[in-house]
N, C-alpha and C positions, 0 to 999 in steps of 0.2 A: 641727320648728317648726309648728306651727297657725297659721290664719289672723288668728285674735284677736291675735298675737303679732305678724304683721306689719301688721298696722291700728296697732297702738298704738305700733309703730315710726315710721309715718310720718306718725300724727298727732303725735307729740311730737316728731318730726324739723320739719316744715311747720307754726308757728303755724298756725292758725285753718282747718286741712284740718278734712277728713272725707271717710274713706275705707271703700268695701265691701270685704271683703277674702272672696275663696273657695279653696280647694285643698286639696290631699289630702297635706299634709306635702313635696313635694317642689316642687308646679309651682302658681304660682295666678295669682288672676285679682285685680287692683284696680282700679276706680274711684276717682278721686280728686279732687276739687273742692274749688279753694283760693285764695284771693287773691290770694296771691304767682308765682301763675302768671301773670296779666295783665299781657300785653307782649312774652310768654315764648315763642319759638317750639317745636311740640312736643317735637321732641327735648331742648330746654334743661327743661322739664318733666320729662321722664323722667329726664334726669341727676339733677335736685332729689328724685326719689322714690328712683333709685337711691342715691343718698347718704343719705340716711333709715336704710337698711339696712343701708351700709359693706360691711364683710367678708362678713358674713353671705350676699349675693349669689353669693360663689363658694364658701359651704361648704356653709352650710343649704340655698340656695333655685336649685334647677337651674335653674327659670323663673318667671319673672313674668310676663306681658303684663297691661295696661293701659290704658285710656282715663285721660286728664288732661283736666279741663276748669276755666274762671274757671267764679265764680258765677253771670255774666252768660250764659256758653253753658250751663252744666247748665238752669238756669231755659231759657230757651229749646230745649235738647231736652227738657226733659218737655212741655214744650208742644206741641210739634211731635208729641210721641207718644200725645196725648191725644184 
């Protein structure tokens, strides 16, 4: 699986996401910033990306980590990193 594969899994999985996706076929890295996370505590975010994915988690994709964030927190850490 490539990275572009799992971007566009979990954009189409998360109305109105958008996601970085990095990794080397096995293990990768995603950013995710999305609407429907607002209200969501982290872990209930991370369920919402793992399900994006389904099965694929325990064949294709050994690891993911992740940052999740609303609109309102990515907008304020670029900020903060500016």
């Amino acid at each position: 699986m490539r990275a572009d594969d799992v971007k566009n899994l979990i954009e189409s999985g998360l109305p109105e996401a958008h996601a970085t996706v990095a990794g080397d076929g096995d293990h990768f890295e995603a950013t995710v910033v999305c609407p429907a996370f607002e209200g969501k505590k982290l872990l209930e975010q991370h369920r919402m990306v793992y399900a994006t994915l389904g099965e694929r988690m325990h064949n294709e994709i050994h690891a993911l980590s992740m940052r999740t964030f609303t609109p309102a927190e990515w907008e304020a850490s670029r900020q903060a990193s500016a």
